[in-house]
ChimeraX commands (.cxc) that place a marker at each C-alpha (Angstrom):
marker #1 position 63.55,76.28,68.20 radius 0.5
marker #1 position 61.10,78.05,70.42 radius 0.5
marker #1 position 58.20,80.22,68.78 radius 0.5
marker #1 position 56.61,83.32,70.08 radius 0.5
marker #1 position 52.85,84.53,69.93 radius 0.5
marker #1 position 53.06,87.76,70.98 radius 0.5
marker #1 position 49.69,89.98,72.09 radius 0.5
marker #1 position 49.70,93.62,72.36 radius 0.5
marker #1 position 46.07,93.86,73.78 radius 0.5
marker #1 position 44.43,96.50,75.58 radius 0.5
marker #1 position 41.82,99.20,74.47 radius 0.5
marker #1 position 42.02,101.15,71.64 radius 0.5
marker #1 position 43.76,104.24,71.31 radius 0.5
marker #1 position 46.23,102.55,73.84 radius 0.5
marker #1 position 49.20,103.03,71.47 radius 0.5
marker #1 position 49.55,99.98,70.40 radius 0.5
marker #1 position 50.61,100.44,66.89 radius 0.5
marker #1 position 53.60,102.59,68.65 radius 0.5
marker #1 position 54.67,99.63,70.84 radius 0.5
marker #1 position 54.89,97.28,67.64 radius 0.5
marker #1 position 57.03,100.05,66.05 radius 0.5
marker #1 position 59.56,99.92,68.75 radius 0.5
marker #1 position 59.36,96.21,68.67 radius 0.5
marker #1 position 60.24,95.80,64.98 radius 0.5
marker #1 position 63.32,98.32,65.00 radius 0.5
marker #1 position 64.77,95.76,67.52 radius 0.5
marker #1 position 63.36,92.38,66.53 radius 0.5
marker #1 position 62.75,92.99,62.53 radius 0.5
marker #1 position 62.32,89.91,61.65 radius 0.5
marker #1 position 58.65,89.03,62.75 radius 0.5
marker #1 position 55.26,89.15,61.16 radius 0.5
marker #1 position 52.74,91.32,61.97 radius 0.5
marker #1 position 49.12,90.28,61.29 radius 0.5
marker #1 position 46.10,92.53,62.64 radius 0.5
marker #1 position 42.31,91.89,62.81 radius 0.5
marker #1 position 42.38,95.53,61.62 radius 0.5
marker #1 position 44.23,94.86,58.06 radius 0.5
marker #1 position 42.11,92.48,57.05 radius 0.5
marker #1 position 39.11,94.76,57.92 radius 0.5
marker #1 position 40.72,97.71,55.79 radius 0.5
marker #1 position 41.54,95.42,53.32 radius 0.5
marker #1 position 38.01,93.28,52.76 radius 0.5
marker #1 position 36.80,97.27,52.80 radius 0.5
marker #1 position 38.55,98.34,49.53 radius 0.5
marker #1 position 38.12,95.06,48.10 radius 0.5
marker #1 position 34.47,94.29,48.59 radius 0.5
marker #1 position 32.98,97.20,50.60 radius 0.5
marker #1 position 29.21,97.69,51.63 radius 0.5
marker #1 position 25.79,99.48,51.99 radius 0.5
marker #1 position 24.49,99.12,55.65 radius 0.5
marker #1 position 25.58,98.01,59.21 radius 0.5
marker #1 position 24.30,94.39,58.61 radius 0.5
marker #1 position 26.63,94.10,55.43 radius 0.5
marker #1 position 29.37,95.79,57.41 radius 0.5
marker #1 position 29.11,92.86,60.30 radius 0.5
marker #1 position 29.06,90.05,57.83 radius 0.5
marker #1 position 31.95,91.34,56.37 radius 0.5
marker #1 position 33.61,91.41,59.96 radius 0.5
marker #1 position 32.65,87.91,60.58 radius 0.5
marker #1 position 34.32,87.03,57.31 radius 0.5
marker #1 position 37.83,89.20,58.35 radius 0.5
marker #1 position 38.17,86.86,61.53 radius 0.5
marker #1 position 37.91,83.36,59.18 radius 0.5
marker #1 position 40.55,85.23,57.09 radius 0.5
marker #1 position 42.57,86.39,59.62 radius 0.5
marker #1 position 42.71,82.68,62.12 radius 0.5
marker #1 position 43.35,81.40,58.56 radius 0.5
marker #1 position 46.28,83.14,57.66 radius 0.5
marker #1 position 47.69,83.07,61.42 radius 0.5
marker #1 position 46.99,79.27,61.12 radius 0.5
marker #1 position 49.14,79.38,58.14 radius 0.5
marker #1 position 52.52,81.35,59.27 radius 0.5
marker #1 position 52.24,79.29,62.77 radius 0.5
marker #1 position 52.05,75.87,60.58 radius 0.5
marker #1 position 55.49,77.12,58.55 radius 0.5
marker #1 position 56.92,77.36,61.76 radius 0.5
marker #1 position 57.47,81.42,61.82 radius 0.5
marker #1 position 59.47,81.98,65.19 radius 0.5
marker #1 position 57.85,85.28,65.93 radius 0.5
marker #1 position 54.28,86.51,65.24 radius 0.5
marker #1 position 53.11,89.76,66.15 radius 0.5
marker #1 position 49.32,90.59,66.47 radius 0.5
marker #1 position 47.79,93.49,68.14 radius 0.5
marker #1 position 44.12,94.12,68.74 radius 0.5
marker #1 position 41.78,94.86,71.45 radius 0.5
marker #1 position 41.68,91.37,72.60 radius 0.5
marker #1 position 38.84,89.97,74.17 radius 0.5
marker #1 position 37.38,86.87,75.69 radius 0.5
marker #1 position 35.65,86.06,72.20 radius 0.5
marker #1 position 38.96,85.65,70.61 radius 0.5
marker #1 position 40.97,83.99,73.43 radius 0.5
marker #1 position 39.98,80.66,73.05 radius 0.5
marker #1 position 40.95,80.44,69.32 radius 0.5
marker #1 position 44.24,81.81,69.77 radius 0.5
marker #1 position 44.78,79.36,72.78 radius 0.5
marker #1 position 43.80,76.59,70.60 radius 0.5
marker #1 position 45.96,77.90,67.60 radius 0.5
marker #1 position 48.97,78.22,70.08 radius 0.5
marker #1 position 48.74,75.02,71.39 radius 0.5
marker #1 position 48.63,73.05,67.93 radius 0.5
marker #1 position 51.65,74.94,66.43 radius 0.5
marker #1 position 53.42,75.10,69.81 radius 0.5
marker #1 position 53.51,78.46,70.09 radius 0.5
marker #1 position 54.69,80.47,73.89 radius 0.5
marker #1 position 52.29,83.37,73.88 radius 0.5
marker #1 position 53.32,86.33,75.48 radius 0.5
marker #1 position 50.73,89.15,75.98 radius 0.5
marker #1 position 51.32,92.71,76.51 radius 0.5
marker #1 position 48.16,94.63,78.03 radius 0.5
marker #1 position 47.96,98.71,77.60 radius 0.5
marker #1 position 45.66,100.07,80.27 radius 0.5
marker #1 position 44.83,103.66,80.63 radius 0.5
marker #1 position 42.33,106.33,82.07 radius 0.5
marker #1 position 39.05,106.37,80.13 radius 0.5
marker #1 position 39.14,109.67,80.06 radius 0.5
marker #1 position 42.31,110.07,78.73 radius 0.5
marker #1 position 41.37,106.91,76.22 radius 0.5
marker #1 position 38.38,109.02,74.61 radius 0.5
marker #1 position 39.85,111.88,74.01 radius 0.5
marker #1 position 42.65,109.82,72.50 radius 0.5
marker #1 position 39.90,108.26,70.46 radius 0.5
marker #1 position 38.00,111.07,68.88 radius 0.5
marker #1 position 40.94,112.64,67.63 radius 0.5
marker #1 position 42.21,109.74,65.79 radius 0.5
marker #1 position 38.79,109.04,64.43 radius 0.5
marker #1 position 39.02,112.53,62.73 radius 0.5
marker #1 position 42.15,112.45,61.18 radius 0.5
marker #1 position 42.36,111.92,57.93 radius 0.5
marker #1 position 44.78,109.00,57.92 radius 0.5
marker #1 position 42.30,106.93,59.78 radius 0.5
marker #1 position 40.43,104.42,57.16 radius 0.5
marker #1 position 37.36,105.90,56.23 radius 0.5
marker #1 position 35.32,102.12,56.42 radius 0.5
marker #1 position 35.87,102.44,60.26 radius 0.5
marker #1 position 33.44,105.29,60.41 radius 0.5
marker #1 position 30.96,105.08,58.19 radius 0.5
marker #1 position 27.49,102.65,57.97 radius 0.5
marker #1 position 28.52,102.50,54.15 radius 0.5
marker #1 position 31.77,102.46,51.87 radius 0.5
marker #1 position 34.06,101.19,49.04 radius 0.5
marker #1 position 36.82,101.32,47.59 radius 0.5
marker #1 position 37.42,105.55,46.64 radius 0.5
marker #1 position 35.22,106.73,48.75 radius 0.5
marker #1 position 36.71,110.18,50.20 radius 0.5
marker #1 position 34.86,112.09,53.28 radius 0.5
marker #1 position 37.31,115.83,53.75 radius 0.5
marker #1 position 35.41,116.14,56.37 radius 0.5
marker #1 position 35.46,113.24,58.92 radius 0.5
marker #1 position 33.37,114.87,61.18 radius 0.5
marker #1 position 30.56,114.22,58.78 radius 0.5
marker #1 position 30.98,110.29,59.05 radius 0.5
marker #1 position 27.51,108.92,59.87 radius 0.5
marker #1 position 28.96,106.01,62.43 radius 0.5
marker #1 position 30.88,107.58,64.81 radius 0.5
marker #1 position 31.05,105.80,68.53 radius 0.5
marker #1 position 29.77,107.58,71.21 radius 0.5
marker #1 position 31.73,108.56,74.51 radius 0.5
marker #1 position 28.82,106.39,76.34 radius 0.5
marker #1 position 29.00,103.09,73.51 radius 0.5
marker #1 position 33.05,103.40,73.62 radius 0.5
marker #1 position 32.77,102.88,77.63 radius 0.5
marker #1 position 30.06,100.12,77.64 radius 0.5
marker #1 position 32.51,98.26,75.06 radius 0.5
marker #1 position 35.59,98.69,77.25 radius 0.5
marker #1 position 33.91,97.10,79.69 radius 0.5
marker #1 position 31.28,94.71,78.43 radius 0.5
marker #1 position 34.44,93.35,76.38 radius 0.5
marker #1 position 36.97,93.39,79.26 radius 0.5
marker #1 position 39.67,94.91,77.14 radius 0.5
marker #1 position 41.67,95.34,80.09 radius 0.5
marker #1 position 41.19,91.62,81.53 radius 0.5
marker #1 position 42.53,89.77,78.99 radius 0.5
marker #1 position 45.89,87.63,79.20 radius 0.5
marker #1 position 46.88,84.93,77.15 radius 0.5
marker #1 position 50.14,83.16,78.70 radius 0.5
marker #1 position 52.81,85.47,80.03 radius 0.5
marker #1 position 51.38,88.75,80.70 radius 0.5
marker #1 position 53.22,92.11,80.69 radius 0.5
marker #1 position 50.97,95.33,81.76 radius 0.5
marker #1 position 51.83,98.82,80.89 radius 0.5
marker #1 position 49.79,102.39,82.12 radius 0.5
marker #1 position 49.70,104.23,79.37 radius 0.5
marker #1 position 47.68,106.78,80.39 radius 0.5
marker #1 position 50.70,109.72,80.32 radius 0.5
marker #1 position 53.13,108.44,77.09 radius 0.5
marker #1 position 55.75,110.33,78.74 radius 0.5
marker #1 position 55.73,108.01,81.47 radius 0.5
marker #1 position 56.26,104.71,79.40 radius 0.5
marker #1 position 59.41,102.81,78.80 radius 0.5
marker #1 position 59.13,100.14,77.19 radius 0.5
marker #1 position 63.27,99.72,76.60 radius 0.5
marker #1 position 63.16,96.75,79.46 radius 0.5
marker #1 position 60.14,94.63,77.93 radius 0.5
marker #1 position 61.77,95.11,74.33 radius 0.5
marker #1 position 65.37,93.94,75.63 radius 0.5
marker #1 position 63.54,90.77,77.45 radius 0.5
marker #1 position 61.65,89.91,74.26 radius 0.5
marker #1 position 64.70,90.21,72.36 radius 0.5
marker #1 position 66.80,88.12,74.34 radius 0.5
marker #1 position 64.27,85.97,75.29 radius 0.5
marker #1 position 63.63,85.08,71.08 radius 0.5
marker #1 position 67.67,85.31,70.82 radius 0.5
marker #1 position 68.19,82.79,73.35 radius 0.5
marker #1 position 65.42,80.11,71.99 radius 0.5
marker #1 position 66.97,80.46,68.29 radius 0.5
marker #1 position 70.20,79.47,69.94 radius 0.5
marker #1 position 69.40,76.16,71.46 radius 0.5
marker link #1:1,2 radius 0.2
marker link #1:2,3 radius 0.2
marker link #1:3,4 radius 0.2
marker link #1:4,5 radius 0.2
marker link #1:5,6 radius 0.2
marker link #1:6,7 radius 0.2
marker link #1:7,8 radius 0.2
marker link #1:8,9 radius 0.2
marker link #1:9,10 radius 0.2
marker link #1:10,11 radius 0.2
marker link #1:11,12 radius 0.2
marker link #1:12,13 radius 0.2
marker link #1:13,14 radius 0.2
marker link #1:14,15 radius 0.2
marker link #1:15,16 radius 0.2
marker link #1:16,17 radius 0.2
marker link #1:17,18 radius 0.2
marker link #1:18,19 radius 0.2
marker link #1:19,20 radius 0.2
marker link #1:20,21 radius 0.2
marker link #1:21,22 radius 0.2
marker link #1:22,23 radius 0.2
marker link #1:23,24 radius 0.2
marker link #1:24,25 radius 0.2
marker link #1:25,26 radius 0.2
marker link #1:26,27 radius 0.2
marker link #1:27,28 radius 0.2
marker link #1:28,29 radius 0.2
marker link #1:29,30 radius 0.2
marker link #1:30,31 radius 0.2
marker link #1:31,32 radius 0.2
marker link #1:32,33 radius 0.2
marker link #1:33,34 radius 0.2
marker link #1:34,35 radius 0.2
marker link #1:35,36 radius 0.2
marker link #1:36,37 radius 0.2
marker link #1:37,38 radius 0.2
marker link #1:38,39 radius 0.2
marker link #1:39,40 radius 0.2
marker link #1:40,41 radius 0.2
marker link #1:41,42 radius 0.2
marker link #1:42,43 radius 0.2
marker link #1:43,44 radius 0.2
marker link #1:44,45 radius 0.2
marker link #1:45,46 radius 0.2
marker link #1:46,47 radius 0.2
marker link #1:47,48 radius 0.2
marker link #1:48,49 radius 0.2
marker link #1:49,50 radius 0.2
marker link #1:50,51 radius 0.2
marker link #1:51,52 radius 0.2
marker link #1:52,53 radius 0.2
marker link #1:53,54 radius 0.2
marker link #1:54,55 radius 0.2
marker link #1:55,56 radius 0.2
marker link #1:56,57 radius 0.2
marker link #1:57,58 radius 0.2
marker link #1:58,59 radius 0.2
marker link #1:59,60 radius 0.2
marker link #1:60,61 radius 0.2
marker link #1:61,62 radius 0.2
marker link #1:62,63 radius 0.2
marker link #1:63,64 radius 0.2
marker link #1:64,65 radius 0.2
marker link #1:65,66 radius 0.2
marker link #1:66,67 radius 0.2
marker link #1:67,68 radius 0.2
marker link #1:68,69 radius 0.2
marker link #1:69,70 radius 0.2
marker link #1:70,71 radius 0.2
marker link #1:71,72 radius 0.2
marker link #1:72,73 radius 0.2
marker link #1:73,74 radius 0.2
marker link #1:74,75 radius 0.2
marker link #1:75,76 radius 0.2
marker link #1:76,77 radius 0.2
marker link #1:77,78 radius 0.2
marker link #1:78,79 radius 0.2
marker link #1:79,80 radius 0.2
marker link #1:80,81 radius 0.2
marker link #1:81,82 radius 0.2
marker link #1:82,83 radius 0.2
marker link #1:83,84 radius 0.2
marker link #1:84,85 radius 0.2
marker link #1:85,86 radius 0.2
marker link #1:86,87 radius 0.2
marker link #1:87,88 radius 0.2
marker link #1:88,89 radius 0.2
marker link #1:89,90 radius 0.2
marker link #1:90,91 radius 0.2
marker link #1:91,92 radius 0.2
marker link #1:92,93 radius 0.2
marker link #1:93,94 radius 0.2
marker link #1:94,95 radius 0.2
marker link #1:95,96 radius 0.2
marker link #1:96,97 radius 0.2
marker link #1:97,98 radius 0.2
marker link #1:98,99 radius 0.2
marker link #1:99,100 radius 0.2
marker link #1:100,101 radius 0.2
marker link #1:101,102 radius 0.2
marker link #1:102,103 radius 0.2
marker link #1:103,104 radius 0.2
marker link #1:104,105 radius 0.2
marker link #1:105,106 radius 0.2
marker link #1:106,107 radius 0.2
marker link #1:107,108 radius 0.2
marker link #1:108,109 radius 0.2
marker link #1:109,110 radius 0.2
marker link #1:110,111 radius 0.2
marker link #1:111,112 radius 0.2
marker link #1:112,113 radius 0.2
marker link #1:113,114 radius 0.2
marker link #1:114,115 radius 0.2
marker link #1:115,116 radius 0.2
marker link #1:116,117 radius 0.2
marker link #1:117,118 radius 0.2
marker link #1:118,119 radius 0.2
marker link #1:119,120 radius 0.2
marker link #1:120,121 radius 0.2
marker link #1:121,122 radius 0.2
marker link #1:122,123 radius 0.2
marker link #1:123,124 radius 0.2
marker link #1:124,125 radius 0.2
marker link #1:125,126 radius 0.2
marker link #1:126,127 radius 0.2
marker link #1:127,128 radius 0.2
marker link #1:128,129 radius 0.2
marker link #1:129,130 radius 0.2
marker link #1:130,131 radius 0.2
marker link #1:131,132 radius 0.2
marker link #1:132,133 radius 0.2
marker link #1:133,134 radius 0.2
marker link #1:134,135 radius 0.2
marker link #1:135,136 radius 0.2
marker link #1:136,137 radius 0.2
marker link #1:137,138 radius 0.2
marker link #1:138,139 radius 0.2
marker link #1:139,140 radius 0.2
marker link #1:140,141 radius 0.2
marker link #1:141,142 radius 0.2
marker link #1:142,143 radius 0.2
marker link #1:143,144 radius 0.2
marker link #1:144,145 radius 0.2
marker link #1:145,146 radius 0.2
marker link #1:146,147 radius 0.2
marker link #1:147,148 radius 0.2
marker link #1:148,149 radius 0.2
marker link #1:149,150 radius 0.2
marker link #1:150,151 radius 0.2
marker link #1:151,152 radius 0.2
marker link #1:152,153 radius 0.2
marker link #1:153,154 radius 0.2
marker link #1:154,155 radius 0.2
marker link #1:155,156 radius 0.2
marker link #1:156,157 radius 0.2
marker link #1:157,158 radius 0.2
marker link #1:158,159 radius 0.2
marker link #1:159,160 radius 0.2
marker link #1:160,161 radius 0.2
marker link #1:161,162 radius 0.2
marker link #1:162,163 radius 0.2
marker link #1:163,164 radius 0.2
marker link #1:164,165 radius 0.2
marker link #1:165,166 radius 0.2
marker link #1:166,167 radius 0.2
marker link #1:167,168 radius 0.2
marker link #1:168,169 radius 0.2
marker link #1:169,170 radius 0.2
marker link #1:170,171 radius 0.2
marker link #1:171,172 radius 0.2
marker link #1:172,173 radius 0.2
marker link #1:173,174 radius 0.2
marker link #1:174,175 radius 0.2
marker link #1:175,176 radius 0.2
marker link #1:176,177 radius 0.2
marker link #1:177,178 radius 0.2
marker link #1:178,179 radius 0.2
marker link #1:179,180 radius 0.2
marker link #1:180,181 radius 0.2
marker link #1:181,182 radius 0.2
marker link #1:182,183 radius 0.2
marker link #1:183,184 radius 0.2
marker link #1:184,185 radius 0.2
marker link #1:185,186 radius 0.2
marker link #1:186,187 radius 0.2
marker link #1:187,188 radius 0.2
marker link #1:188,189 radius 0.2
marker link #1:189,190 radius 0.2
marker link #1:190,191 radius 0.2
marker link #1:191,192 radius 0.2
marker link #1:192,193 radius 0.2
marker link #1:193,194 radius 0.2
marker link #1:194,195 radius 0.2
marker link #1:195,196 radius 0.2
marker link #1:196,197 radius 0.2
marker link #1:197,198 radius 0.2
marker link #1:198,199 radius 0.2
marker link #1:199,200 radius 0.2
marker link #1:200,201 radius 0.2
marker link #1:201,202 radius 0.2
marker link #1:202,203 radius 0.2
marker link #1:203,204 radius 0.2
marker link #1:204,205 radius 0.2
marker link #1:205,206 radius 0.2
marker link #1:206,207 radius 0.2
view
């Protein structure tokens, strides 16, 4: 039985967590595992003061995160989900990962105007859904902020753009690569990728 690594990379506020909602109403049965969760989650559990204690913490969310990736690849799960804004810094461990477990990775890369990404950006950053460790230079566990405007680490338009591009977001590719503009949402159909993912996972759990 084949088994499927599948990327949605690309800059953030690409709609990314969209595309891996469509994905999972037609192929349920995969695991999703985000860079992101584990941030959110070593947040509430541990949280901390400044920026320094904020990037150790980081640090420690990608040994958690390869970990637990190692582990669902070494059970043999057919189909892992991860989305992220994928750079060159993670690439070569999730090569490496993929080629031990014998994994096919497939990557799917948003792209979009920058223009259209910050604007996309800021308002996400202010609602209130959005986890409040993302924004701040301190937190734990029950910390509440009404007012996300107030947050005290809030990206520029000018560090959001040096990012994009110092990072590459929109370079990377990790075996078979599907692009998508997602600059207008009304514009994007994904129906054709999710129908060749489907049958393409359908077809190796076959043979």
């Amino acid at each position: 039985m084949k088994k499927f690594l599948i990327l949605l990379a690309g800059s953030p506020a690409t709609g990314k967590t969209y595309l891996i909602q469509r994905i999972s109403e037609q192929i349920p049965d995969i695991l999703l595992i985000t860079p992101d969760e584990g941030k959110e989650l070593l947040a509430d559990s541990v949280g901390f003061d400044t920026l320094a204690e904020k990037a150790l913490l980081e640090k420690k969310v990608w040994h958690f995160y390869y970990g637990v990736l190692a582990l669902y690849m070494d059970v043999g799960k057919q189909v892992i989900v991860s989305e992220y804004p994928f750079s060159d810094k993670q690439k070569e461990k999730l090569a490496r990962l993929a080629e031990i477990y014998e994994y096919e990775v497939i990557t799917v890369r948003l792209v979009a105007d920058f223009e259209v990404l910050w604007e996309r950006r800021h308002k996400r950053d202010l609602e209130p859904d959005r986890h409040l460790s993302h924004l701040m230079t301190h937190y734990h566990f029950g910390d509440n902020l009404e007012n996300r405007v107030m947050a005290d680490n809030h990206i520029t338009k000018e560090k959001f753009k040096q990012i994009i591009e110092a990072r590459e977001y929109n370079q990377f590719q990790l075996g078979e690569l599907h692009e998508f503009d997602v600059t207008d949402y009304q514009k994007v159909d994904y129906s054709a990728l999710i129908e060749y993912l489907k049958n393409k996972i359908e077809n190796a759990t076959e043979k």
